[in-house]
RODO-2510 file (C-alpha; in nm, 4 decimals, decimal comma):
residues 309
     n   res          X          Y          Z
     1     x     5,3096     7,4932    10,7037
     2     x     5,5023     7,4228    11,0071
     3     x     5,7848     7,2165    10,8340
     4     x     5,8094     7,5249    10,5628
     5     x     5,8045     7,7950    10,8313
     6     x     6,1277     7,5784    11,0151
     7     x     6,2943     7,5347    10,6494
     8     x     6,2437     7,9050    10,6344
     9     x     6,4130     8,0160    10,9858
    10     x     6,6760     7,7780    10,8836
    11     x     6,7548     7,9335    10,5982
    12     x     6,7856     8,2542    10,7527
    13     x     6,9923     8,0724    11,0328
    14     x     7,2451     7,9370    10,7317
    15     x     7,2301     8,2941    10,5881
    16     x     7,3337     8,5466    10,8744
    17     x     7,5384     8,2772    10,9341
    18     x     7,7751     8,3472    10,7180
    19     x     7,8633     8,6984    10,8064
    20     x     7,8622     8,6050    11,1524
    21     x     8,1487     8,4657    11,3512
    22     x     8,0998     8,2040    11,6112
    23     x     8,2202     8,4356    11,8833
    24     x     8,1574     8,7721    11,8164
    25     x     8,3983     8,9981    11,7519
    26     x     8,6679     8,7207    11,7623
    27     x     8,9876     8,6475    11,5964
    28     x     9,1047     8,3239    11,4479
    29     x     9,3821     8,1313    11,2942
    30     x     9,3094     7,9646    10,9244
    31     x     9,5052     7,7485    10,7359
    32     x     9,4626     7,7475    10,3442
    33     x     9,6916     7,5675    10,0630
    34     x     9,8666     7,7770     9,7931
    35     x    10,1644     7,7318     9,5673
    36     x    10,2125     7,4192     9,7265
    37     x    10,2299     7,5322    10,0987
    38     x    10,0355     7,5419    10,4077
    39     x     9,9822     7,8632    10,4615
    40     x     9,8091     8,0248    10,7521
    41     x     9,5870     8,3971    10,8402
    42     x     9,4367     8,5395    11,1070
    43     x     9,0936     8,6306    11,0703
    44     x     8,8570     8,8579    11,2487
    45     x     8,5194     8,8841    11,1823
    46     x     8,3306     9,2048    11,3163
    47     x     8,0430     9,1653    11,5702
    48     x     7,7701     9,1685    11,3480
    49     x     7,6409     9,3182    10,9753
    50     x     7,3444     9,4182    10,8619
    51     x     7,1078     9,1022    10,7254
    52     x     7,1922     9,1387    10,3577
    53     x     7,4874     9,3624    10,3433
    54     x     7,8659     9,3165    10,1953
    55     x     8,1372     9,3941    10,3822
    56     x     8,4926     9,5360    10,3049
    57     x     8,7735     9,3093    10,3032
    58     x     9,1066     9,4871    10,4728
    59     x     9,4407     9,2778    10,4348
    60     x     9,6526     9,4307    10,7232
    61     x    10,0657     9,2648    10,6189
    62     x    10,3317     9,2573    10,8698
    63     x    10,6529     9,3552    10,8393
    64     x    11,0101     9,1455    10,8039
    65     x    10,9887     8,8963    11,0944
    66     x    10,6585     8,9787    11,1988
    67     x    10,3089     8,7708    11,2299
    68     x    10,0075     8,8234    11,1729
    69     x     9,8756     8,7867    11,5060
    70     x    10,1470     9,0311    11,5991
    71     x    10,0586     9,2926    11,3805
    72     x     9,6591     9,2862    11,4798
    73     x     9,8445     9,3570    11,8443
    74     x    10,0487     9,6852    11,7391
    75     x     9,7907     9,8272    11,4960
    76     x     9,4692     9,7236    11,6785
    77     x     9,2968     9,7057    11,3642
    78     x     9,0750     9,4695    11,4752
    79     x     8,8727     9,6878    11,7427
    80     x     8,8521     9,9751    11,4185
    81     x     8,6661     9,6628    11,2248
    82     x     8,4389     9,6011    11,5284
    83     x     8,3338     9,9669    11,4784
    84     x     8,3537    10,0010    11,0707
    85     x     8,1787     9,6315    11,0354
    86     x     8,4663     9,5153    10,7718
    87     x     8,6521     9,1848    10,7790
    88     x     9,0243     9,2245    10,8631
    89     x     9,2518     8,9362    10,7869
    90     x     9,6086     8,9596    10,8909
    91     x     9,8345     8,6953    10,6863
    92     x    10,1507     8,5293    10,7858
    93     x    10,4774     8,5102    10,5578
    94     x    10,7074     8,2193    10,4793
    95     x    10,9054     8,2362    10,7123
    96     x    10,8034     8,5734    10,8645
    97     x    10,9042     8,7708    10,5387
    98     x    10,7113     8,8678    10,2201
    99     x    10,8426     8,8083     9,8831
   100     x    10,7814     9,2032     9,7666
   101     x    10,9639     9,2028     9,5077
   102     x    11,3218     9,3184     9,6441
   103     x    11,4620     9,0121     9,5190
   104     x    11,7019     8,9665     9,8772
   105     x    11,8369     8,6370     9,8472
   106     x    11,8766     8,7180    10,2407
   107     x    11,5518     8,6216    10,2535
   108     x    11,3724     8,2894    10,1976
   109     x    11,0549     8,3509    10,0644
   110     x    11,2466     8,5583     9,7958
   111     x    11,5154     8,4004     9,7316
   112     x    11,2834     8,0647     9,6252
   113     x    11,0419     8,3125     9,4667
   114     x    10,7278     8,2114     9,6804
   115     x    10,3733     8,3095     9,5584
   116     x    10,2714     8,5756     9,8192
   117     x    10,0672     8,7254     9,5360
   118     x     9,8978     8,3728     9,4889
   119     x     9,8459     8,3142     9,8633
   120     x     9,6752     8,6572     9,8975
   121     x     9,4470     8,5718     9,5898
   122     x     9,3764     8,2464     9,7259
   123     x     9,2154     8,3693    10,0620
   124     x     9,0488     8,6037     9,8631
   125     x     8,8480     8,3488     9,6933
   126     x     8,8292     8,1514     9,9910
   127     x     8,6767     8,4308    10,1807
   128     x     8,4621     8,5591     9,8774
   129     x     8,2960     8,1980     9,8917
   130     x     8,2535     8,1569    10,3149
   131     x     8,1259     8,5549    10,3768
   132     x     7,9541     8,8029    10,1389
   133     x     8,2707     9,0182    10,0775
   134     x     8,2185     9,3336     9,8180
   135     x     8,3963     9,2400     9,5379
   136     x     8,4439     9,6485     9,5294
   137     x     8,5751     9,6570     9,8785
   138     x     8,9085     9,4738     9,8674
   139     x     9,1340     9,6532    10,0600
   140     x     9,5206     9,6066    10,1627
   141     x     9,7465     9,7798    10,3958
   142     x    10,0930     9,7043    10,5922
   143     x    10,4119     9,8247    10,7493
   144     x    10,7799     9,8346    10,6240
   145     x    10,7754     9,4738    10,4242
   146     x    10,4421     9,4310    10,4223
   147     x    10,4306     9,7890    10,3165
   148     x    10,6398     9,7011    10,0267
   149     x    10,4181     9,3434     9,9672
   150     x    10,0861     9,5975     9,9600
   151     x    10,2303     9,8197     9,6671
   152     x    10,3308     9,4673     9,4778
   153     x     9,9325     9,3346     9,5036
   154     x     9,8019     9,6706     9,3952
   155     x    10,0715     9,6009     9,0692
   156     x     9,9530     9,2538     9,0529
   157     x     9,6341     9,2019     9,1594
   158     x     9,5152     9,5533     9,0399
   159     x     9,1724     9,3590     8,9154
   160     x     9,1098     9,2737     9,2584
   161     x     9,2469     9,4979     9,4811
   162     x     9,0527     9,8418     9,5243
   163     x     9,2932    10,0329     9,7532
   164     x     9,5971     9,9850     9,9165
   165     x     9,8248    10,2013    10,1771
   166     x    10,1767    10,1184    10,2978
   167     x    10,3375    10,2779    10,5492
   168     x    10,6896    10,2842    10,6291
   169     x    10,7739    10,0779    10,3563
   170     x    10,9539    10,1558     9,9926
   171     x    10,9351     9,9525     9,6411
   172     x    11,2251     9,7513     9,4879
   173     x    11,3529     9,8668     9,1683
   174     x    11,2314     9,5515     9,0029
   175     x    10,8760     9,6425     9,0769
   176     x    10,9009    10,0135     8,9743
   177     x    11,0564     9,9380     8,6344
   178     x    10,7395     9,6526     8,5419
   179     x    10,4916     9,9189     8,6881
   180     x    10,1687     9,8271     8,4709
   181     x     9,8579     9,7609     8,6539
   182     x     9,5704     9,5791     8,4689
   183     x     9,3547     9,8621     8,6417
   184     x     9,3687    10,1360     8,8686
   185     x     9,4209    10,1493     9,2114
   186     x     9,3728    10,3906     9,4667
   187     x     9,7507    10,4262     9,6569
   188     x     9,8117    10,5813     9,9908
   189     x    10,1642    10,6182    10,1716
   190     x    10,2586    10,7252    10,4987
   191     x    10,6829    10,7677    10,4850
   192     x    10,8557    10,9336    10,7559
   193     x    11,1624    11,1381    10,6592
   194     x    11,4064    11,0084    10,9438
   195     x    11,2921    10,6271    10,8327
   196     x    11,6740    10,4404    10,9815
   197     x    11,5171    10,1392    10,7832
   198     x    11,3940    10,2016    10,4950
   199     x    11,5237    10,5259    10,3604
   200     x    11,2685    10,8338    10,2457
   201     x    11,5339    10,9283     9,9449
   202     x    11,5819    10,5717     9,8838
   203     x    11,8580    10,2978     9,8736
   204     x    11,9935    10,0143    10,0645
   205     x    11,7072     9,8596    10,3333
   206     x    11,8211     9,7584    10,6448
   207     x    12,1657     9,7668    10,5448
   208     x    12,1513     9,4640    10,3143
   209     x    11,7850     9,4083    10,2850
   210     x    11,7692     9,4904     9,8959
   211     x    11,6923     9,8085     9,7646
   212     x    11,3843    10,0880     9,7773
   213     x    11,3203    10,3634     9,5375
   214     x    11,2752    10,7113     9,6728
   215     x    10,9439    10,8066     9,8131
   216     x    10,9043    11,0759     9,5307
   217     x    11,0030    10,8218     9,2897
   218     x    10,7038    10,5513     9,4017
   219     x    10,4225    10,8534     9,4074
   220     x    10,5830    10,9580     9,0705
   221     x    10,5356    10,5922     8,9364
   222     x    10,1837    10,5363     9,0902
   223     x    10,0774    10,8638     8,9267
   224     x    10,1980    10,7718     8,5996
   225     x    10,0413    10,4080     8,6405
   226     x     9,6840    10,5707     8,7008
   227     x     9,6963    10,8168     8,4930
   228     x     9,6811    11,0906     8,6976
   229     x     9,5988    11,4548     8,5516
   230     x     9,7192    11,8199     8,6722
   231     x     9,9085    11,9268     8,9711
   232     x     9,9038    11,7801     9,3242
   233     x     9,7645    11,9558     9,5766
   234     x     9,9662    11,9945     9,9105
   235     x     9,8726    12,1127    10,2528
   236     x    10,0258    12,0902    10,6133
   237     x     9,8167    11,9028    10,8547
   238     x     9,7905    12,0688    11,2515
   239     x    10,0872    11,9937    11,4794
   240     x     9,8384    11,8434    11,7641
   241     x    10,1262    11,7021    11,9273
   242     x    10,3997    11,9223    11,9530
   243     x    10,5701    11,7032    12,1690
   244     x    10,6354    11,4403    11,9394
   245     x    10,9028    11,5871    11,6968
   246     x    10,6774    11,5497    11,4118
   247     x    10,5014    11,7535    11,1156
   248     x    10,2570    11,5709    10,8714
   249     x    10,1977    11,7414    10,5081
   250     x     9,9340    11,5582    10,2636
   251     x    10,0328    11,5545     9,9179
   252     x     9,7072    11,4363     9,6952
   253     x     9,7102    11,3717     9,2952
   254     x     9,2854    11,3447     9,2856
   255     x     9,2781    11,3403     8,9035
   256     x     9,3253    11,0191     8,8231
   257     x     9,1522    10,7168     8,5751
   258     x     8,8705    10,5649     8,7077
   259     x     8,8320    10,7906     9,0098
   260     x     9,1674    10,6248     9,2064
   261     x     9,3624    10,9080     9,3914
   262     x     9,7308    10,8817     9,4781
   263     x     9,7947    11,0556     9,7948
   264     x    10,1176    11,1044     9,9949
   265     x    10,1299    11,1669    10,4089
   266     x    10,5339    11,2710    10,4790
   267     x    10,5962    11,2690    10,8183
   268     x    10,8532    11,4981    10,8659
   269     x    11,1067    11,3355    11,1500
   270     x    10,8838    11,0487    11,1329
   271     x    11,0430    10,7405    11,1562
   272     x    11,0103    10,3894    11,0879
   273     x    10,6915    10,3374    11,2888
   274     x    10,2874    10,3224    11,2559
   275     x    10,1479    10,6926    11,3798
   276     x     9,9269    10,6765    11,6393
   277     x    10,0945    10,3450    11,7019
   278     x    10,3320    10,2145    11,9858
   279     x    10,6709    10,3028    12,0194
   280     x    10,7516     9,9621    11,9639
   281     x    11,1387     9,9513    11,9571
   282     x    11,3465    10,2528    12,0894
   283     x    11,3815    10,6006    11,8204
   284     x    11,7876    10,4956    11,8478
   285     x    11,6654    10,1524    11,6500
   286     x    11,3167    10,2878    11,4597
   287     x    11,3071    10,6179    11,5336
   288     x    10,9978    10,8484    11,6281
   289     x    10,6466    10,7862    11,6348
   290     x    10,4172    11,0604    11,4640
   291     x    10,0914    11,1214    11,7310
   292     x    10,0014    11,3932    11,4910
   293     x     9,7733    11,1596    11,2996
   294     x     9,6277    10,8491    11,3354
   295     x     9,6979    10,5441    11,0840
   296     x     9,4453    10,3691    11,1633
   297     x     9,1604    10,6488    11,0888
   298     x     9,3648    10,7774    10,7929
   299     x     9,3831    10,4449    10,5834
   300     x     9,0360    10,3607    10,7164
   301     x     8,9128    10,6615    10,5958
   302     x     9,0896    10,6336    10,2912
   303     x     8,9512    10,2972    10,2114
   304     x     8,6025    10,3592    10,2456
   305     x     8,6292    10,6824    10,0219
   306     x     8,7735    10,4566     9,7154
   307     x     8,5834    10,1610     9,6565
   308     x     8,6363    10,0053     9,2758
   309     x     8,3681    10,2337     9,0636
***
């Protein structure tokens, strides 16, 4: 009885095991093969879960010569997954830059056509096997090219992915003309109107980074890809920060197949820039930095309303 009781408590051991990191609340670096590469990711695990439970899976993308490690830093994502009990993983790019779909030949990991797609699917699986991850609760988010890189797994890995919400970030024309998700997916974007980077009305990024569609144009595309019924409707947020130079209206489309929503935050004189975030670079370079709203509690909040069905 004594030897079954110990295989027991093992068990149990083994089992909260696996939704428990070895330091709590902590942050790692993982390495995983895809397409051929070593890739890594940062991974945080929250401080504990309930014995039993799922948890969400949040892919947080940085942007054009970024890191992972350096966007956990400027969003602090990580202490809202401490609170919310979800598992945030924060991937690095070839070479610091996604392959969205621009097609830049600027930039490596487009110009040789590397699998972000596949990488992202791969630590999917590899986290669906090590922690009890919802299969419902797949979640992606990011800023300017990992913005863009969020829009191209909710086209491509619309099976898997539940949500998504890119901020500061656009969609190459390439993208926007193969629009077809396999399913659904629930699409939020936060665009500021004074963007230097990646332009609201769309065209050249950066300069010479490729090309975005307009803002309009993307919510117009993701509207038509799920399906979306009737007219949006609009409203102006509160200007709690008057100081900042700011306005926030919420455009929502809450009709839609399979109960996905497409909404739209436009940050008017927002530029390129996470709100609630850091001003990061000066408003001459990125421009201004919206405190009206939080990022962080909007896309959380948005991801936890729209798991899959």
């Amino acid at each position: 009885m004594r030897r079954v009781g110990a295989l027991a408590i093992l068990w149990s051991l083994l089992a909260w095991q696996t939704l428990t990191p070895t330091v709590y609340g902590a942050s790692a670096t993982r390495p995983i093969d895809a397409g051929g590469l070593r890739r890594t990711f940062v991974l945080h695990l929250p401080p504990s879960v309930p014995s039993g439970a799922s948890v969400p899976l949040v892919f947080v993308l940085h942007g054009g010569g970024g890191t992972g490690a350096g966007i956990e830093r400027q969003t602090g994502f990580s202490r809202l997954a401490d609170r919310e009990g979800f598992i945030a993983v924060y991937p690095n790019a070839v070479d610091r830059n996604w392959n969205d779909g621009r097609g830049d030949p600027h930039i490596r990991s487009q110009a040789e056509g590397i699998d972000d797609v596949g990488f992202i699917s791969a630590v999917i699986s590899l986290l669906s096997k090590e922690y009890r991850v919802d299969p419902k609760r797949i979640f992606a988010t990011g800023i300017s090219n990992g913005g863009f890189m969020s829009q191209l797994l909710a086209a491509r890995l619309s099976e898997r992915i539940a949500a998504i919400a890119a901020v500061a970030a656009g969609m190459g024309p390439a993208v926007a003309a193969s629009l077809q998700p396999n399913a659904p997916v629930s699409v939020l974007v936060i665009n500021g109107t004074n963007d230097p980077l990646v332009p609201y009305g769309g065209g050249p990024v950066a300069r010479n980074r490729g090309e975005t569609i307009s803002t309009d144009e993307i919510i117009r595309k993701w509207v038509a890809a799920n399906h979306c019924a009737g007219d949006p409707v609009a409203a102006q947020l509160p200007d709690t920060d008057p100081s900042d130079g700011t306005r926030v209206t919420k455009t929502a489309y809450s009709a839609c197949a399979q109960q996905s929503v497409v909404v739209l935050y436009t940050i008017e004189g927002g530029g390129h820039t996470w709100p609630g975030g850091s001003q990061y670079l000066p408003r001459g370079i990125v421009g201004r930095v919206s405190r009206d709203i939080s990022a962080n509690e909007v896309i959380w909040a948005f991801f936890a309303a729209h798991p899959r069905p």
